[in-house]
N, C-alpha and C positions, 0 to 999 in steps of 0.2 A: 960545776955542772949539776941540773936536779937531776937525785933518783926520779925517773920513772917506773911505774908497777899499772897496766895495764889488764882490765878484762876485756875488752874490745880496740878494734881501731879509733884512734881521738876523732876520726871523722863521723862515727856513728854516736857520738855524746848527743843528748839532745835534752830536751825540756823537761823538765823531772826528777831525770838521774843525779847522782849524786856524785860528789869530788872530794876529795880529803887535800887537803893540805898540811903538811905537818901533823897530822893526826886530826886533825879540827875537819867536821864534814860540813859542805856548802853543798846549796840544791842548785841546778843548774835551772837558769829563767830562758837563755836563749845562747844558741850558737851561729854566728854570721861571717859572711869575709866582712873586713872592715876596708881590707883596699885592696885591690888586681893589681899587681906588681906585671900582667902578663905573663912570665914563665912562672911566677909562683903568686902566690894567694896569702895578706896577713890577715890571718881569723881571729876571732874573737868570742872567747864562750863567758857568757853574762853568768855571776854566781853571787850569791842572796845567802845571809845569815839571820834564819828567819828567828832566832833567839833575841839577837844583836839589831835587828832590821838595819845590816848592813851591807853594800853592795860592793861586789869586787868583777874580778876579769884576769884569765887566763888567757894571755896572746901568745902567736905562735906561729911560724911560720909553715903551710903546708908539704914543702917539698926538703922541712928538716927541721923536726919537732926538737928532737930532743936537744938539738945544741941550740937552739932559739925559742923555748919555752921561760914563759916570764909571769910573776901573779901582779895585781895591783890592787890595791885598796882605793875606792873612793872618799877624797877627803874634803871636805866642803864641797866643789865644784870639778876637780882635778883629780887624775888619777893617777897615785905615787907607784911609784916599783916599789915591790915589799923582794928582801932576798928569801931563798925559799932554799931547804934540803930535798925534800919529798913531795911528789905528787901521787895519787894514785885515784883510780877508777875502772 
């Protein structure tokens, strides 16, 4: 399971702010639902390594983050599960 380390609720992440991953910080590009499951919602917050100009994604499901939080790395066109210890923001 990832550590979470939280300063606010995940639902108020937005455009801007920033995310660490294992110590590495990404800027956040955008936060959206990706699909309406109806009782629960899977989101998706767009994150950008503006060093790297590399794009990634933090999914997760609304109604039970922390045992279904997940990172991905975009890799040519596809986007792989990386395994993760640590999130935090």
């Amino acid at each position: 399971m990832v550590k979470i380390k939280s300063s606010k609720p995940i639902s108020k992440i937005k455009k801007g702010d920033k995310i660490k991953v294992d110590g590495k910080e990404y800027e956040v590009d955008a936060h959206y639902v990706m699909i309406n499951h109806g009782k629960t919602r899977e989101m998706v917050i767009e994150l950008f390594d503006s060093k790297t100009d590399k794009d990634y994604q933090v999914r997760y499901f609304d109604n039970r983050v922390e045992e279904s939080i997940d990172f991905y790395e975009l890799k040519d066109i596809v986007y792989d599960k990386v395994e993760i210890e640590k999130i935090e923001w």
